[in-house]
C-alpha positions as CSV (number, residue, x, y, z in Angstrom):
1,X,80.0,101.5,99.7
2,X,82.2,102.7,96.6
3,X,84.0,105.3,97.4
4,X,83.3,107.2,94.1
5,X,79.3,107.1,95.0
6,X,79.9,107.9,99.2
7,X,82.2,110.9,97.3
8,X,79.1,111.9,95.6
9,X,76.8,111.6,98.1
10,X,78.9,113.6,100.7
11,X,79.2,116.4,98.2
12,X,75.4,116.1,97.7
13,X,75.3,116.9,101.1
14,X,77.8,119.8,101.4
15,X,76.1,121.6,98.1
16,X,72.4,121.5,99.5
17,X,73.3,122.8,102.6
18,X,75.8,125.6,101.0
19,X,72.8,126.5,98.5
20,X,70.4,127.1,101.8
21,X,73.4,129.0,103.9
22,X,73.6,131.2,100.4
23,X,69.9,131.8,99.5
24,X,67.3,134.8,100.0
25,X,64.6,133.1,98.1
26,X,62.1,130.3,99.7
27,X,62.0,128.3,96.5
28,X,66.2,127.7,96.3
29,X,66.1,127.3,100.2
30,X,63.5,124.6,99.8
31,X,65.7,122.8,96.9
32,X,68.5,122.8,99.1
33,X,67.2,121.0,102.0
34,X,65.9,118.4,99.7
35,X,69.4,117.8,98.2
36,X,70.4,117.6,101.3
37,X,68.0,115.0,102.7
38,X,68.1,112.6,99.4
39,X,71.4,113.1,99.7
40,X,71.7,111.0,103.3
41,X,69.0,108.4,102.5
42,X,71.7,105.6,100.5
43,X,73.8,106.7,103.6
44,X,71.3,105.6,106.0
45,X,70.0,102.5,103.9
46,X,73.5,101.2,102.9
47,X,73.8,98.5,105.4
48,X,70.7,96.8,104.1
49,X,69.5,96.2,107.5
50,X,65.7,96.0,108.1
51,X,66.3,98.5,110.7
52,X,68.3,100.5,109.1
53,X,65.6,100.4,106.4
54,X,62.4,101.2,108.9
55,X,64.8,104.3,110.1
56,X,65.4,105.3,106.4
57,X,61.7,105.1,105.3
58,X,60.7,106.9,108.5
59,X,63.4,109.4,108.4
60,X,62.4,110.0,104.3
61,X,58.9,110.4,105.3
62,X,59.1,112.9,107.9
63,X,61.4,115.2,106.0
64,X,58.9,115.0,102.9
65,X,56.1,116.5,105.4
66,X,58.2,119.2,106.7
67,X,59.5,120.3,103.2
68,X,56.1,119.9,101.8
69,X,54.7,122.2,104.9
70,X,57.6,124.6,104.0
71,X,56.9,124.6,100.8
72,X,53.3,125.3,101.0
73,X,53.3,127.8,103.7
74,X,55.9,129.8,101.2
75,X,54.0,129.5,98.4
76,X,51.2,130.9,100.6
77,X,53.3,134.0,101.8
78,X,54.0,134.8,98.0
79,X,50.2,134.5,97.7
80,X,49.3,137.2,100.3
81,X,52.2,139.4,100.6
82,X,53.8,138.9,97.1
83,X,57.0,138.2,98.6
84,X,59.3,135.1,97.9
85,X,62.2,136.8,100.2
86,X,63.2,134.3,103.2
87,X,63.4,137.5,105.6
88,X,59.8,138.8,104.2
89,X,57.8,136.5,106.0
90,X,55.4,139.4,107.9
91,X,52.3,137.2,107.5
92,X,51.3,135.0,111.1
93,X,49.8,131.7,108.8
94,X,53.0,131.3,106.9
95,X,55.1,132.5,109.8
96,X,53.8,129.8,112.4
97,X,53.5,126.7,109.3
98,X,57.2,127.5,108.6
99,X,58.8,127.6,112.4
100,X,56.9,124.0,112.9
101,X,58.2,122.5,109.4
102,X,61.8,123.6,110.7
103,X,60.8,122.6,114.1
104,X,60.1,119.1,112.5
105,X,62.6,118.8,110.2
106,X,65.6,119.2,113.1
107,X,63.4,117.0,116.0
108,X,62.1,119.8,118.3
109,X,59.3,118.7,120.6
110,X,56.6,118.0,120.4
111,X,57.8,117.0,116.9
112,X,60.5,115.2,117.8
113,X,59.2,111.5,118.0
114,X,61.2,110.2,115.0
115,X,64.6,111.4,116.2
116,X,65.3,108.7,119.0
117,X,63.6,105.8,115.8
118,X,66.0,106.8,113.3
119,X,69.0,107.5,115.1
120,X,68.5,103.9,116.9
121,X,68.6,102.4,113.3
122,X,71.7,103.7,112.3
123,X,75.5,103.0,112.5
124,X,77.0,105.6,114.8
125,X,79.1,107.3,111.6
126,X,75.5,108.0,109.9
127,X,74.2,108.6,113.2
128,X,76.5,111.5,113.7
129,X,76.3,113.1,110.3
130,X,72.4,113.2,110.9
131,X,73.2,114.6,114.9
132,X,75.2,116.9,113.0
133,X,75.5,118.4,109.6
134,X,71.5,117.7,109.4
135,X,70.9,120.3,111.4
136,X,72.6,122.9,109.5
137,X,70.4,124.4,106.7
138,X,66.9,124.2,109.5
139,X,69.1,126.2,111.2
140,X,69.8,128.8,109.2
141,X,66.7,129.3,107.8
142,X,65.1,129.6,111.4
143,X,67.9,131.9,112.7
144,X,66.8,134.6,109.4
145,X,63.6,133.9,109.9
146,X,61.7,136.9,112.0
147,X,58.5,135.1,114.4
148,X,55.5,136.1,114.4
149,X,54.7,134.7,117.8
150,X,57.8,134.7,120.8
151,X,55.4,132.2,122.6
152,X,55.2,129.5,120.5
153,X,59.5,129.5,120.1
154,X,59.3,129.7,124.2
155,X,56.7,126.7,124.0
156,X,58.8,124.7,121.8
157,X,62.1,125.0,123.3
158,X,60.9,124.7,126.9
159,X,59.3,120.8,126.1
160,X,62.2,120.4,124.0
161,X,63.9,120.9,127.1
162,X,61.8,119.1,129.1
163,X,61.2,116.0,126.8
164,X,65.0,115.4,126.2
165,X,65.6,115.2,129.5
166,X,62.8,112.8,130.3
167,X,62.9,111.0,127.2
168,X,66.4,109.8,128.0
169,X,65.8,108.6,131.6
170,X,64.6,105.3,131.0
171,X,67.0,104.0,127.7
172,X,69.5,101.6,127.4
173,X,70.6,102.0,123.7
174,X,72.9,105.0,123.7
175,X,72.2,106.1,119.7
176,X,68.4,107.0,121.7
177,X,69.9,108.8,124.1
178,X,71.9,110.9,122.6
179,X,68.6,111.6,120.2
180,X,67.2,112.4,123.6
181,X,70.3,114.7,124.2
182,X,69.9,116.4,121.0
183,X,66.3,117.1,121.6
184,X,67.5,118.9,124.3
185,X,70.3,120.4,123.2
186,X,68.0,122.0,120.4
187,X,65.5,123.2,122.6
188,X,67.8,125.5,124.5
189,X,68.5,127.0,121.4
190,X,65.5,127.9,120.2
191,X,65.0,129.4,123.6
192,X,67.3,131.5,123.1
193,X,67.3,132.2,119.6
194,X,64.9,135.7,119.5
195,X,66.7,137.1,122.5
196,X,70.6,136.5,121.2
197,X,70.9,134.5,117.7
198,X,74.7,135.3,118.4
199,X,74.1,132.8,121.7
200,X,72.3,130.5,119.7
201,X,75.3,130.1,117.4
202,X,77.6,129.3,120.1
203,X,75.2,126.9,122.0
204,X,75.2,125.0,118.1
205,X,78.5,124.9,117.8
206,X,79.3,123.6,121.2
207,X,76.7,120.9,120.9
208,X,78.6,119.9,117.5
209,X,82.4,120.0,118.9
210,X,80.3,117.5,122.1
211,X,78.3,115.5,120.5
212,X,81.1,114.6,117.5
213,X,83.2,113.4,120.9
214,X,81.0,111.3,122.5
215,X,79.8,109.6,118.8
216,X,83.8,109.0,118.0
217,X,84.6,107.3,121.9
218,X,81.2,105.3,121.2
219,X,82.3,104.0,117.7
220,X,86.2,103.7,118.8
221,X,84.5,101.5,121.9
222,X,82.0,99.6,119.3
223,X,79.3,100.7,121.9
224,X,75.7,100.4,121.2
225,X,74.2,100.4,124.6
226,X,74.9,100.7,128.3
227,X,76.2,97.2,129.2
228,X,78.8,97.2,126.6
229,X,80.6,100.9,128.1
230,X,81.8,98.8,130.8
231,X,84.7,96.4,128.7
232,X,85.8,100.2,127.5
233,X,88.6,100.0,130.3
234,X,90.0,97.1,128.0
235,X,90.1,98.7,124.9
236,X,91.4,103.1,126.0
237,X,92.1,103.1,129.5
238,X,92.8,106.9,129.2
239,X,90.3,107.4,127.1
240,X,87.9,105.8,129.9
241,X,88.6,108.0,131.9
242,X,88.2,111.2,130.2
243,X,84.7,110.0,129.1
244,X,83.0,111.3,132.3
245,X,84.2,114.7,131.5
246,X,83.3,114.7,128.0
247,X,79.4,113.5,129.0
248,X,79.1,115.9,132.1
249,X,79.9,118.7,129.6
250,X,77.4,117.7,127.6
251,X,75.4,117.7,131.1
252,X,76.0,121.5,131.5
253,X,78.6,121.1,134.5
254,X,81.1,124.0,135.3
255,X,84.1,124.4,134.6
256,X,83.6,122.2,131.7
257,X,82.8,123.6,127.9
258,X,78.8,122.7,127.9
259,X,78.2,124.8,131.3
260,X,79.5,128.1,128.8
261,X,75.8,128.1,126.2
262,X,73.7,127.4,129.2
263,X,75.3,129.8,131.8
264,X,74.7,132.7,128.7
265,X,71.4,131.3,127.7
266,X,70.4,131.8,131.8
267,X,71.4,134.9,131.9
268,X,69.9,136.6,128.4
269,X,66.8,135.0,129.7
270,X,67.0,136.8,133.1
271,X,68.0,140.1,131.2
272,X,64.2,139.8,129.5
273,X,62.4,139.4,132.4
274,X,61.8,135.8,131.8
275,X,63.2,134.0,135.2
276,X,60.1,131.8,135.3
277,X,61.8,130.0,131.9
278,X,65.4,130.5,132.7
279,X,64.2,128.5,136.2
280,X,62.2,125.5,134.1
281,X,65.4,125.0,131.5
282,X,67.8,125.5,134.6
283,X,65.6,122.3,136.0
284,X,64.7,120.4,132.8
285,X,69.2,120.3,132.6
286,X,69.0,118.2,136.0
287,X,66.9,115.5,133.7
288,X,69.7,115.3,131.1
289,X,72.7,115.3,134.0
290,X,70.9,112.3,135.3
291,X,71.6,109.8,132.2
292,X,74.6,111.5,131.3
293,X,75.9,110.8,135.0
294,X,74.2,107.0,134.6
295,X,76.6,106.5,131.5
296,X,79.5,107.8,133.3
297,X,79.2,105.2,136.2
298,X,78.6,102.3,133.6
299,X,81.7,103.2,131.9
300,X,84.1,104.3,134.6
301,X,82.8,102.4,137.6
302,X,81.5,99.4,136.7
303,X,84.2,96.2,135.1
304,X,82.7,93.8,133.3
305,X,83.7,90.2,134.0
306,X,86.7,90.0,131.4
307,X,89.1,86.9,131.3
308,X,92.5,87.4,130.0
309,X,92.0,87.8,126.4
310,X,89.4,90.7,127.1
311,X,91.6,92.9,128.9
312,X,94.0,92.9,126.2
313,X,92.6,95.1,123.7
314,X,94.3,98.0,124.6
315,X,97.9,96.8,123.8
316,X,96.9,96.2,120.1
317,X,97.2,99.3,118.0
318,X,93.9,101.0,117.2
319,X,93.5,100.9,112.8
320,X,90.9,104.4,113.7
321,X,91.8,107.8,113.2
322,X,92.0,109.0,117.1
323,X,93.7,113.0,115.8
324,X,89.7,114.7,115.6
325,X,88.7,112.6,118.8
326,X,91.4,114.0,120.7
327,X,91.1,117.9,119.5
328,X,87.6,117.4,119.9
329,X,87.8,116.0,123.5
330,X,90.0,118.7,124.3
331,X,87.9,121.4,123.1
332,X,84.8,119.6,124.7
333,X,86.5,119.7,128.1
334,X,88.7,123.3,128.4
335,X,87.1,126.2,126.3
336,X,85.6,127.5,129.4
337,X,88.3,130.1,130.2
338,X,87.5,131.4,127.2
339,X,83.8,132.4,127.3
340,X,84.5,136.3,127.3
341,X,86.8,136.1,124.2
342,X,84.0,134.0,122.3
343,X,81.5,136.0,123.3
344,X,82.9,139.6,122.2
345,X,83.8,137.6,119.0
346,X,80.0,136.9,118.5
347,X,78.9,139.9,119.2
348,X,81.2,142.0,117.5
């Protein structure tokens, strides 16, 4: 792609998300998310794969249903309460419509079912961006907005929870599991989310510093799906064998950086009186471990047949940018220790 138009579209990107982050009104909130999404479309499409295609076309038509059900239920709010405010929204009708046009426009379940088809259809760059960044400006519009109805954010996160975990049981292609992982991911915010948005906020940003690790050791590995993790020996011994760590943090294991979001999450549950919950996400994290801990064997435990010229990757300099990958891993694997700092930081 020319650099001058990917230069463009990136600040397409960064502009419609900044306009959402800085709006009060519906209508400017609404434009932003739409820059945002035509903004990733030649990204996704720029390959001019038929898949990548099919995962563009479904990827443009979802987002047009949630931003058209956003748009709608906000027009309807201004219609019975006269308010075009973001943090007005008192109304149940336009309340409910707008948590599940969020809920579908970041791939909550049961909404979710285009995540793991798009993501599969694109290269693991793109892939990241829309694991990432996409999620932004949803999320800051759910995070102001006030819910009518606790239950239905309890309902959503707990088969988000649930789904992701199942979801990702049975796949081989790794761009569908870590859909699966995002699903997840998500729905363990949104859990949380009335209780402690301050929690929430650290749960996203530990998903991000994760998720960015594992997408940069996938494309440094050229991996696509589980057979091909196991010729990563060849190409970064030593980052072989960090890879378990980075994937059971994303599994939620102590003393690693993932077990720090779930560990609060638990606990703010517990502090409502919701233990029932706390128990089912506690469980529906044993799902995810599973495939994370399947990857993990593939990659470290398992060498492919190589002959001589396949175990010599690793002596060739690498032409990709390893300084982010390595911060990242870092941060992915040792923030632990410093839970209580983040937290007062939050909370402050």
């Amino acid at each position: 792609m020319n650099p001058y138009i990917l230069a463009t579209l990136l600040f397409g990107m960064g502009l419609g998300t900044t306009i959402t982050f800085a709006s009060s009104h519906w209508l400017l909130a609404w434009m932003g998310l739409e820059m945002n999404t035509l903004a990733i479309i030649p990204l996704m499409a720029q390959h001019h794969h038929p898949r990548a295609v099919e995962a563009t076309t479904k990827y443009f038509l979802t987002q047009a249903t949630a931003a058209a059900t956003l748009l709608f239920a906000s027009v309807t709010n201004a219609w019975l309460t006269g308010q075009w405010e973001i943090q007005q929204i008192t109304h149940p009708l336009p309340s409910i419509m707008i948590t599940l046009a969020l809920a579908l426009k970041i791939g909550l379940a049961p909404l979710h079912a285009w995540l793991p088809e798009v993501l599969q259809g694109l290269d693991l760059t793109t892939g990241l961006i829309l694991s990432t960044w996409q999620k932004l400006a949803p999320f800051a519009l759910i995070l102001q907005l006030q819910p009518s109805s606790s239950t239905l954010l309890i309902i959503l996160g707990l088969t988000s929870t649930l789904i992701g975990g199942w979801g990702g049981l049975n796949q081989t292609q790794l761009r569908k599991i870590l859909a699966y992982s995002s699903i997840a991911h998500l729905g363990w915010m949104i859990l949380v989310l009335q209780f402690s948005p301050s929690i929430t906020l650290l749960t996203l940003l530990t998903y991000f510093i994760m998720t960015f690790s594992t997408f940069l050791v996938f494309k440094l590995n050229e991996s696509t799906n589980i057979n091909t993790l196991a010729t990563s020996w060849a190409k970064a011994p030593a980052l072989t064998a960090l890879m378990p760590l980075i994937l059971l943090s994303l599994g939620g294991l102590p003393p690693l950086t993932g077990f720090m979001p779930k560990w609060l999450i638990l606990q703010e549950l517990t502090k409502q009186g919701l233990a029932p919950t706390a128990t089912l996400a506690a469980l529906s994290a044993l799902l995810s471990l599973y495939f994370y801990l399947r990857l993990s064997y593939a990659m470290t435990l398992t060498i492919s047949p190589n002959n001589l010229t396949g175990s010599t990757p690793w002596r060739l300099p690498s032409t990709q940018l390893t300084y982010p990958l390595a911060t990242s891993t870092a941060m992915t694997i040792c923030l632990l220790p410093l839970t209580p700092a983040i937290s007062a930081l939050l909370t402050s």
